[in-house]
C-alpha positions in Angstrom: 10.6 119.8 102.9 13.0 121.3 100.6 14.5 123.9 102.9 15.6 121.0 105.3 17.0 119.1 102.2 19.0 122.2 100.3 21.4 123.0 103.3 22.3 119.2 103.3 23.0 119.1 99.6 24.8 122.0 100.0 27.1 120.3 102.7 27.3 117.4 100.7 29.5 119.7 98.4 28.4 118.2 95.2 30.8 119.6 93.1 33.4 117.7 94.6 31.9 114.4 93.8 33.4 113.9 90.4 36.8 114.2 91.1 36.1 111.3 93.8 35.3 108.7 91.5 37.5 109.4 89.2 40.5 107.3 89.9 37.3 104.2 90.4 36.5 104.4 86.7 39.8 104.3 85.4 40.6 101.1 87.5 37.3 99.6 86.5 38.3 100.4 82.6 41.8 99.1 83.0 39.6 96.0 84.9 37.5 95.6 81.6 40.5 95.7 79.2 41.4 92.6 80.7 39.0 91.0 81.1 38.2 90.9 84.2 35.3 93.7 84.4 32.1 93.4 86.9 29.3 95.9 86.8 28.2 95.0 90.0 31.4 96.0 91.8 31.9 99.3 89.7 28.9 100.3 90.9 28.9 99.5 94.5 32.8 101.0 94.5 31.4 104.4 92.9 28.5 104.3 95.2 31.4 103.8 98.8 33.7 106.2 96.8 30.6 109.1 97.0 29.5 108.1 100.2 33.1 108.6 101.6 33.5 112.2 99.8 30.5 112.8 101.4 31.7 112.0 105.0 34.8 114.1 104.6 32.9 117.0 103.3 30.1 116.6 106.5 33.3 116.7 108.9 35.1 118.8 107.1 32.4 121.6 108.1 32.1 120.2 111.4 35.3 120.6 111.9 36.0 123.9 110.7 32.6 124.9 112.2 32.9 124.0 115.8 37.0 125.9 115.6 35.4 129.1 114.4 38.0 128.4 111.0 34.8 129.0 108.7 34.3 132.3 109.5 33.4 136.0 107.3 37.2 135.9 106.4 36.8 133.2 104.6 36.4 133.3 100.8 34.2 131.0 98.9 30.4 129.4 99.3 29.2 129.7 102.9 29.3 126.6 104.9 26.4 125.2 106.3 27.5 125.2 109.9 28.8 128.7 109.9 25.8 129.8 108.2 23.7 128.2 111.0 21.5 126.2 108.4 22.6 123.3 110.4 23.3 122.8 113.8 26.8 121.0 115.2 24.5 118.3 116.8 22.9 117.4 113.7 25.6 117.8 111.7 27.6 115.1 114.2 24.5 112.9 113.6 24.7 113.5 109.9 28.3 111.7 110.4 27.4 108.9 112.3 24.9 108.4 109.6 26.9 108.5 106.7 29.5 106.4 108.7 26.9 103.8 108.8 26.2 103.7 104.8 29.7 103.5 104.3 30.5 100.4 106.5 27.2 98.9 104.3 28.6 99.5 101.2 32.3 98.6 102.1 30.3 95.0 103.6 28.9 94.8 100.1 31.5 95.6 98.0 34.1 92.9 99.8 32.0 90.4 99.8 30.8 91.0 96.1 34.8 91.0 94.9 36.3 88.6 97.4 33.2 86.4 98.4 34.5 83.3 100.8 37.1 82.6 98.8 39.8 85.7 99.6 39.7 86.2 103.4 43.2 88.1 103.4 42.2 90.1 100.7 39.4 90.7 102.4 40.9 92.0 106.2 42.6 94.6 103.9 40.1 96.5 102.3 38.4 96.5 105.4 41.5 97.8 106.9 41.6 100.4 103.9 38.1 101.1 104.6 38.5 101.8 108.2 41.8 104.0 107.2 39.7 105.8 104.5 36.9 106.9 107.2 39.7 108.2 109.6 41.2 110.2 107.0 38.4 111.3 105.9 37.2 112.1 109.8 40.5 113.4 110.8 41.1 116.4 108.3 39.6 118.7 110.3 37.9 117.1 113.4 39.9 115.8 116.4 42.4 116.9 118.7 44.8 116.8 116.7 43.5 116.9 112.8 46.5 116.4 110.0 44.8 118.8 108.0 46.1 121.5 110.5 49.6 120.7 110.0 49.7 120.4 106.7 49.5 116.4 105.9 46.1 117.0 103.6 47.7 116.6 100.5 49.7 113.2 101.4 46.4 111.6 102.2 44.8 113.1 99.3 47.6 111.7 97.0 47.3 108.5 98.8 43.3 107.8 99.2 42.4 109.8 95.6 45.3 108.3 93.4 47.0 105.2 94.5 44.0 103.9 96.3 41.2 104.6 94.1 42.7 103.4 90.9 45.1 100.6 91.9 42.8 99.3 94.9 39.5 99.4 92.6 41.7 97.6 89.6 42.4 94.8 92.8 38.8 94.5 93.2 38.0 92.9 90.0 41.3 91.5 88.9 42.6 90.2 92.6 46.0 91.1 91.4 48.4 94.7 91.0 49.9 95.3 87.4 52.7 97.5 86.5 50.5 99.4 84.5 48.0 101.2 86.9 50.6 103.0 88.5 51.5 105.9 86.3 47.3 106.9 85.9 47.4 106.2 90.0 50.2 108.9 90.3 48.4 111.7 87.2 45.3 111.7 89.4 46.5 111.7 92.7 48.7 114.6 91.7 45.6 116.5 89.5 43.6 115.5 93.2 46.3 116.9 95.1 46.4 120.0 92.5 42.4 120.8 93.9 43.5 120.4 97.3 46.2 123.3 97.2 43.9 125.6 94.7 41.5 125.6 98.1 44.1 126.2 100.3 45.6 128.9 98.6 41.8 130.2 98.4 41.7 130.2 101.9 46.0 131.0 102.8 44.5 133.7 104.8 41.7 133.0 106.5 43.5 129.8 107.7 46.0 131.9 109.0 44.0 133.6 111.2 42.7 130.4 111.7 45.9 128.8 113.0 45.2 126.1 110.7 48.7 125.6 108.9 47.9 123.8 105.3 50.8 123.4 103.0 49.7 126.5 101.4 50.0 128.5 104.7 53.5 126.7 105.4 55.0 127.3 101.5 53.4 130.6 101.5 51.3 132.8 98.9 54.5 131.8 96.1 55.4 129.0 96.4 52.3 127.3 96.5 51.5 128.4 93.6 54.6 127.4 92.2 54.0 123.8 94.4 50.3 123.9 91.8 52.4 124.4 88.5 54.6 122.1 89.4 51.8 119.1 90.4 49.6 119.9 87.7 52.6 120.1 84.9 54.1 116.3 86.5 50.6 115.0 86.1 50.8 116.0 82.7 54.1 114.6 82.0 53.7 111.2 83.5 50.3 110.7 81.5 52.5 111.2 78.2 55.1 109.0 80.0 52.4 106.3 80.3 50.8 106.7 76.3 54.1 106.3 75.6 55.3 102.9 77.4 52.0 101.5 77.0 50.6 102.2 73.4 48.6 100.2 71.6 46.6 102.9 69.3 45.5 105.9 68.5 42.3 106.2 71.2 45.2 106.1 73.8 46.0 109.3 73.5 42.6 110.8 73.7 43.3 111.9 77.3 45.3 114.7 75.5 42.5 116.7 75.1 42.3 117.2 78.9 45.4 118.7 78.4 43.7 121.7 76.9 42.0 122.6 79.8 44.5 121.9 81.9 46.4 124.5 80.0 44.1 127.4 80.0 43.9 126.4 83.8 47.6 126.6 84.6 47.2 130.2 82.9 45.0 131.5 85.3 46.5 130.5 88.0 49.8 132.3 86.9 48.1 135.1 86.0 45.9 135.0 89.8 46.2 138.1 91.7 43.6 137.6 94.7 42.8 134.2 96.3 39.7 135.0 94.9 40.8 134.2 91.7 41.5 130.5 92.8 37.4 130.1 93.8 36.4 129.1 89.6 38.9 127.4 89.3 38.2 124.8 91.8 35.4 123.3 89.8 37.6 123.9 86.6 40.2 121.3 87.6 38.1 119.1 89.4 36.2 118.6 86.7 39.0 118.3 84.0 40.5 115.6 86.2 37.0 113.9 85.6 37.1 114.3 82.5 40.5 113.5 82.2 40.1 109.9 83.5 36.5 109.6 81.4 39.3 109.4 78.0 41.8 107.9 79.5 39.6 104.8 80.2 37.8 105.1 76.8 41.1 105.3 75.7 42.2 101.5 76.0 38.7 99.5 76.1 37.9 101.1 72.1 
């Protein structure tokens, strides 16, 4: 049983799942410094937030699988269609599947925030919803997928930032407040950082590819410029926000990520071969993680 399970897992693309929820924990701790925190909703949000991830990884490889764009040029873990582990059909299945569990959860999580009392409210996160499983469909499957043309990292900046923390902080509170913005922007940016490291990973297998990221557009250069400059403005607009909205010391614990962060920008000045770029994937996405893990302890000590 556990050969059928391991390819799936695999697919799942697990190490991508922390950097998902990360913007949903900062909104829920911003949530529960004003009192307006429910444990219910935090963990149904984290819960749609995962099972989304999961859907854009699953057609992520179906896309890239059925257009021949995973292939032995590519660097990085083999994907579970190219490897053959599992077929197009079930991985299509495997969609419609996880397409179902989110429309669940999405049902559940409304109705938990908004009950009978919001209906407005309501039509738009299931609007949001809807527009989160086409972007999440749409990177790479379709006739016309915007992650082919280099749109990836607006959506990701979109649906990772702004969305996750500012439309989970509109779950509990039923309101938008100045001060969710500036975190929205740091991780969208941070998530946007992960987006281009993979790209530039992959600038020239995606060439051959013909699938034109912003990497493949900006070329080998200046995207890595583009990452210096996204991960540095994430940076700067956290201190921008410790600074406008200080009220003690545990505010600024979120510097420590900055650490991290550092040594990360290093290597990727110092990167050579896209190789290089492979480690640091889970380095970044990870120190966004645990960058939003102090910046919510931050304000509800």
């Amino acid at each position: 049983m556990f050969t059928k399970i391991k390819p799936w897992l695999s697919a799942f693309r697990l190490r991508t799942l922390p950097l998902s929820v990360s913007g949903i924990i900062v909104g829920s701790c911003f949530a529960y410094y004003n009192g307006k925190f429910d444990c219910l909703i935090m963990i149904i949000a984290i819960l749609l937030t995962i099972a989304l991830q999961i859907l854009s990884n699953l057609a992520n490889d179906y896309g890239d699988g059925i257009r021949g764009t995973d292939n032995d040029n590519r660097i990085g873990p083999e994907r579970a269609i190219q490897s053959g582990a599992i077929t197009p059909e079930d991985m299509f299945d495997g969609i419609k599947k996880n397409i179902l569990i989110v429309i669940i959860l999405t049902v559940g999580l409304v109705f938990t925030s908004f009950g009978s009392k919001y209906l407005i409210y309501t039509l738009v996160f299931f609007v949001l919803a809807g527009c989160s499983v086409y972007a999440a469909i749409n990177y790479t499957v379709g006739n016309s997928p915007y992650g082919y043309k280099g749109l990836g990292d607006v959506f990701v900046f979109t649906f990772f930032g702004i969305v996750s923390v500012v439309g989970s902080y509109f779950l509990y509170t039923k309101q938008i407040d100045h001060h969710v913005w500036l975190p929205a922007i740091s991780i969208g940016l941070l998530s946007m950082g992960v987006l281009n490291l993979n790209n530039m990973r992959d600038i020239e297998s995606d060439k051959l590819s013909n699938k034109e990221t912003l990497a493949v557009k900006l070329g080998k250069s200046k995207a890595k410029t583009y990452h210096i400059v996204l991960i540095v403005l994430a940076m700067v607009i956290a201190i921008l926000f410790s600074i406008l909205y200080y009220s003690s010391p545990f505010n600024l614990l979120f510097y420590i990520a900055f650490v991290p962060l550092t040594i990360h920008l290093n290597k990727v000045v110092k990167a050579t071969n896209p190789i290089d770029y492979d480690p640091q994937l889970k380095v970044l996405s990870l120190t966004t993680f645990l960058f939003s893990i102090l910046l919510a302890i931050g304000y509800i000590l």
